[in-house]
C-alpha positions as MATLAB code, in Angstrom:
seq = 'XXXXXXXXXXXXXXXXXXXXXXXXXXXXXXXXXXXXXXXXXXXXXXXXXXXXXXXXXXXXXXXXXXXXXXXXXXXXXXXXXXXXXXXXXXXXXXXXXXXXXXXXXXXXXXXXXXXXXXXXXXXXXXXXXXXXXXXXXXXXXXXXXXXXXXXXXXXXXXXXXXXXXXXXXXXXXXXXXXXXXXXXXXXXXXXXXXXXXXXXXXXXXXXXXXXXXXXXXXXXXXXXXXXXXXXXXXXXXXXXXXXXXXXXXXXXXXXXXXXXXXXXXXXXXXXXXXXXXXXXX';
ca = [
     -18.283   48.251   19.477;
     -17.219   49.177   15.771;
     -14.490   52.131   15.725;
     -14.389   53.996   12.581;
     -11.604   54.995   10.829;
     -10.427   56.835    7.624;
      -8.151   54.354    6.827;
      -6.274   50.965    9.383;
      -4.681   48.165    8.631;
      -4.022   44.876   10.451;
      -7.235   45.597   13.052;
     -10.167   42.644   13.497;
     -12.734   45.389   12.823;
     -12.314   48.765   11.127;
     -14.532   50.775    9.044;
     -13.942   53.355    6.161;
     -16.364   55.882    4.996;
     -16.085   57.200    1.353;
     -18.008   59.955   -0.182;
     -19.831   59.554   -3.046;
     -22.049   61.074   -5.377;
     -25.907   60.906   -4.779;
     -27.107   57.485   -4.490;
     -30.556   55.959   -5.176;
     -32.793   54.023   -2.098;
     -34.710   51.958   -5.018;
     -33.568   48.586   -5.614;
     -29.943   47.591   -5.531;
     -29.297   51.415   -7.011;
     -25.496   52.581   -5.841;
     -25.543   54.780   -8.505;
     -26.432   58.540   -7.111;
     -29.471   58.554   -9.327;
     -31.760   59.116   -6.405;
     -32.169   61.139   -3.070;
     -29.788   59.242   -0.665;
     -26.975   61.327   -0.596;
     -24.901   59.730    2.291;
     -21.620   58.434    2.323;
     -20.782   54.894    1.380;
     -19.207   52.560    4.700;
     -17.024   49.992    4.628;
     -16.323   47.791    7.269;
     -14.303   44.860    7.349;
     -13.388   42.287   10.353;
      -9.671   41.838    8.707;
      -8.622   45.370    7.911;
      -8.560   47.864    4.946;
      -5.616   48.332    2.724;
      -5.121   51.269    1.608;
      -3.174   51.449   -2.262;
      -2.744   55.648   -3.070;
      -0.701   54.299   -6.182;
      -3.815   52.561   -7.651;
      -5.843   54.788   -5.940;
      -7.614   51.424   -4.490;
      -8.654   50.038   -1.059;
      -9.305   46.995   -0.279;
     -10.987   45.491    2.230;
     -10.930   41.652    3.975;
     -13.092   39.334    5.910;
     -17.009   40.142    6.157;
     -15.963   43.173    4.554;
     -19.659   45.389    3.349;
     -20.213   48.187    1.528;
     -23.336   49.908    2.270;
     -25.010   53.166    1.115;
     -28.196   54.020    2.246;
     -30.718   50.927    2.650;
     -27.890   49.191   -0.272;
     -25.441   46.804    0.795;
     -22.494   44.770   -0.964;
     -21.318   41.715    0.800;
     -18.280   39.852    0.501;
     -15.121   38.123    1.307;
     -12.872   40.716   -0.098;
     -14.117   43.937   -1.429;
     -11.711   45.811   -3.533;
     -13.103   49.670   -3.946;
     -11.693   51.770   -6.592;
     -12.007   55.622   -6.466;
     -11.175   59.256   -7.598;
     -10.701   62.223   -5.955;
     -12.711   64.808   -6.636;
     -12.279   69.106   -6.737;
     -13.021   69.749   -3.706;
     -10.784   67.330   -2.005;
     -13.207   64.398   -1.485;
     -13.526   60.831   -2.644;
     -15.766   59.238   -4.990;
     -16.098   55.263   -5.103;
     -16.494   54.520   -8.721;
     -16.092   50.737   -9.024;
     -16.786   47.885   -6.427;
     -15.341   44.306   -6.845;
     -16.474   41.530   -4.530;
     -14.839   38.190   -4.302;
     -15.911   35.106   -2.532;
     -19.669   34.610   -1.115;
     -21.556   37.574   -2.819;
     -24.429   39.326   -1.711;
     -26.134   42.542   -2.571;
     -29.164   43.590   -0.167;
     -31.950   46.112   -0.003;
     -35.472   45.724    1.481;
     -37.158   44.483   -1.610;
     -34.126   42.684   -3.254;
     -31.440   40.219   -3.060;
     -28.622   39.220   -5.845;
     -26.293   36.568   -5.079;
     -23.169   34.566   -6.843;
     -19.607   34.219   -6.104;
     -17.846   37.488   -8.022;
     -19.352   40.723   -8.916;
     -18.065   44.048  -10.426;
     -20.741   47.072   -9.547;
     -19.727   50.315  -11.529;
     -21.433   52.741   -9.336;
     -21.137   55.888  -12.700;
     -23.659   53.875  -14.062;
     -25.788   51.721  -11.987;
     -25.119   48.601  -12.998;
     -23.358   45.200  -11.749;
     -22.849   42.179  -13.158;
     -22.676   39.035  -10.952;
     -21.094   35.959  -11.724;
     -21.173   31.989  -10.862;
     -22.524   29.799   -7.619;
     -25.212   30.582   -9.958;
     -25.517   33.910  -10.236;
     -29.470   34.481   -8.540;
     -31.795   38.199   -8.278;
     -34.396   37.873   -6.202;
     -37.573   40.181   -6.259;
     -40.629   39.740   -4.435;
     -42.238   38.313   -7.045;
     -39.945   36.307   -8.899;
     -36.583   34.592   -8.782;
     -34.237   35.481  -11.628;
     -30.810   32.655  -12.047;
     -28.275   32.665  -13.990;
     -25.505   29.500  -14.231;
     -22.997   32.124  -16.051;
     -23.463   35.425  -15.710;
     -26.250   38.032  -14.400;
     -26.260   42.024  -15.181;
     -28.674   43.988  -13.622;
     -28.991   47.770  -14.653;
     -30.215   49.469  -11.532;
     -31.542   52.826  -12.928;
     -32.959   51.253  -16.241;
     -34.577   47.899  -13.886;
     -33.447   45.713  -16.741;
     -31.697   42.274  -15.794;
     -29.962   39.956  -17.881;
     -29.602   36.283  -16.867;
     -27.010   34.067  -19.640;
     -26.781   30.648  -19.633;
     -28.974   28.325  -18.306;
     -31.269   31.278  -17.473;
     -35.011   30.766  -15.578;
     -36.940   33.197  -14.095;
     -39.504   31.771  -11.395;
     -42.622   32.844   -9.895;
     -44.966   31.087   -8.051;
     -48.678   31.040   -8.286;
     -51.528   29.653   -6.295;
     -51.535   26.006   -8.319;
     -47.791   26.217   -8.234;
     -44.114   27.785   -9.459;
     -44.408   29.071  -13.091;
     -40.779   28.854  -14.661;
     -39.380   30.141  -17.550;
     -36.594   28.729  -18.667;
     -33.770   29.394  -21.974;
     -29.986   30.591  -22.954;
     -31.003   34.235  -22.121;
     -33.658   35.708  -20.486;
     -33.839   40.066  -20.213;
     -36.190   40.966  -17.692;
     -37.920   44.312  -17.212;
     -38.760   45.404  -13.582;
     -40.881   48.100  -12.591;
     -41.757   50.450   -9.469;
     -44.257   48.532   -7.628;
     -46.906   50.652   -5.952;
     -46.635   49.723   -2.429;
     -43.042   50.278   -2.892;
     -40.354   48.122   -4.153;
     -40.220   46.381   -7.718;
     -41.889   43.934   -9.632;
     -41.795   41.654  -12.813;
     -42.929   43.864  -16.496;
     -41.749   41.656  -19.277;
     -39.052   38.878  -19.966;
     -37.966   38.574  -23.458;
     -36.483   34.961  -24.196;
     -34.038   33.826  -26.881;
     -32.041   30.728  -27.961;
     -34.801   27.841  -27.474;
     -37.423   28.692  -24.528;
     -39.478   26.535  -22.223;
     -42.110   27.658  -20.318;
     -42.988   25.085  -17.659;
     -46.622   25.114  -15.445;
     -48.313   22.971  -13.274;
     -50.532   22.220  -16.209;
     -48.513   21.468  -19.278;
     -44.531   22.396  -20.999;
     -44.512   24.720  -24.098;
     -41.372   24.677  -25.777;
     -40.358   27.554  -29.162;
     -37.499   28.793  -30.505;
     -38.050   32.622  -29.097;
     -40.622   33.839  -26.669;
     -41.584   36.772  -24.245;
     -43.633   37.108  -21.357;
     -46.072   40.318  -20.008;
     -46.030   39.541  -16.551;
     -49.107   42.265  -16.273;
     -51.472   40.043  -18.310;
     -49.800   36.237  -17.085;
     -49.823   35.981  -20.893;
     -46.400   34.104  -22.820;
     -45.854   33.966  -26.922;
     -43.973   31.453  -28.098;
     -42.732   31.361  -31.777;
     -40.736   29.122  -34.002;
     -41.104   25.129  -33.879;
     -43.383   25.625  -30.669;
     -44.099   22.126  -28.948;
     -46.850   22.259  -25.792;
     -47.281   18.898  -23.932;
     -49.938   18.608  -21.151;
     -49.701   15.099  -20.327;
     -49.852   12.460  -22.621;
     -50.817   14.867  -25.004;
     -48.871   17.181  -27.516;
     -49.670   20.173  -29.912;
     -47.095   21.494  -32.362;
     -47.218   25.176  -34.168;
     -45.705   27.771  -35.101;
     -47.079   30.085  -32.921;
     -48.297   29.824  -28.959;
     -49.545   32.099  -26.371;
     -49.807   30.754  -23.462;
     -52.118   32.023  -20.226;
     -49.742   31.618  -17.117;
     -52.347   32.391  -14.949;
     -55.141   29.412  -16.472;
     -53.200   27.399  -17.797;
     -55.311   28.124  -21.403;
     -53.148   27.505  -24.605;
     -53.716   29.267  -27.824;
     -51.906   27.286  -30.933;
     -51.852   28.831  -34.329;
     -50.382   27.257  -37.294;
     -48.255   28.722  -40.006;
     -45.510   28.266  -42.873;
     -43.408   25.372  -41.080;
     -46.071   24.019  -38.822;
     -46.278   20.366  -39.399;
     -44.742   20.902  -42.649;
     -48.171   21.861  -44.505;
     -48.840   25.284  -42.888;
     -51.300   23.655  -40.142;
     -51.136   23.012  -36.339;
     -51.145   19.616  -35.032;
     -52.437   17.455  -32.098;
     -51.807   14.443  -30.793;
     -54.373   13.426  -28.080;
     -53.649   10.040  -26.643;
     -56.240    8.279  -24.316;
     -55.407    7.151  -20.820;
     -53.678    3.403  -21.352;
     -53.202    4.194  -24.960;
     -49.584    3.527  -26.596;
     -47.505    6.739  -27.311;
     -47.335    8.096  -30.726;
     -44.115    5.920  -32.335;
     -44.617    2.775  -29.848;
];
């Protein structure tokens, strides 16, 4: 049975419970944006230290932090906070070291470190990659992941895809940094708006690979725009452009030509036959 505790050290199980301002049940929101107004728990199965200079504690082994239907997972949870007028504690800052993982019904975000600044709403995750998971899509990160909780934007860098999957198979998109725009879902929840893409995007379908130098997807429509040395291969064969959109949901490809396409302002095709050399064989 857990005993609670406002602050012990050197127990296998002992729990803290911090005050906070009002917190939001959406998403992975900590914040106090929303109506969940309880007080943030932690637990941990090593014990809580407890630093008044640094106005810090610190918490080891399986430690959590939840609030509400939101909880932070870790090895070590170090929990920075104020005190507040009326003699009470506020939790401003959470890091989490070691085996990361941030819960509430409808989301997941995972990596190895994470700072979450609980003022305003937003964490940022890092390494192991770094991985946000909706119920519609799968956002990764190989460096670092911040997700803004109140504003639902998320920002995967380096080596960044965003996946969903669809009835012929996973749609992935894939460059340096992806910024992806969730919404209130209405059956509850969140789902995918828009991704904007930058630094040399590839879109990747069961159908065919569209590569451009920027791109962004409208997750409402299925529909992607590429632009900027675009490159779509289905097969053996292979369009070039300056300009794509792309129909996630079909698999239909729109190519449009302009100043740069193939050097002369036009779009290109190469269609190869079944058996027949590859262009430059």
């Amino acid at each position: 049975m857990t005993r609670r505790f406002p602050i012990l050290l050197g127990t296998s199980l002992c729990a803290l419970l911090l005050a906070a301002t009002p917190a939001s049940a959406q998403g992975l929101d900590m914040s106090g944006g929303g109506g969940n107004r309880g007080p943030i728990e932690v637990l941990a199965d090593n014990g809580i230290e407890w630093q008044q200079s640094t106005r810090q504690f610190t918490a080891r082994g399986n430690a959590t932090a939840t609030r509400g239907e939101v909880t932070v997972r870790a090895d070590e949870l170090v929990a920075s906070y104020r005190e507040t007028a009326g003699g009470g504690t506020d939790i401003s800052r959470l890091e989490a070291h070691g085996g990361v993982r941030i819960t509430s019904p409808n989301q997941t975000a995972t990596g190895h470190d994470a700072v979450y600044d609980l003022d305003t709403g937003k964490f940022e995750l890092f390494g192991a990659p770094a991985r946000l998971v909706t119920p519609t899509e799968t956002l990764t990160a190989k460096d670092r992941l911040t997700y803004d909780t109140v504003r639902g934007v998320a920002t995967a860098e380096g080596g960044a895809t965003i996946e969903q999957a669809g009835p012929q198979g996973p749609r992935i998109l894939r460059a340096p940094l992806l910024e992806a725009k969730l919404v209130a879902a209405p059956g509850g929840g969140t789902t995918l708006s828009t991704v904007e893409a930058r630094g040399g995007v590839e879109i990747v379908t069961p159908q065919e690979t569209a590569h451009g130098s920027q791109g962004n997807y409208d997750a409402n429509t299925g529909i992607a725009t590429l632009t900027g040395s675009v490159r779509i291969v289905r097969g053996d064969n292979v369009l070039t452009g300056s300009r794509a959109v792309v129909d996630m949901r079909s698999g239909v490809s729109t190519l449009q030509a302009g100043s740069g396409a193939d050097g002369q302002g036009r779009a290109r095709a190469v269609i190869t036959p079944d058996g027949a050399p590859q262009p430059g064989q």
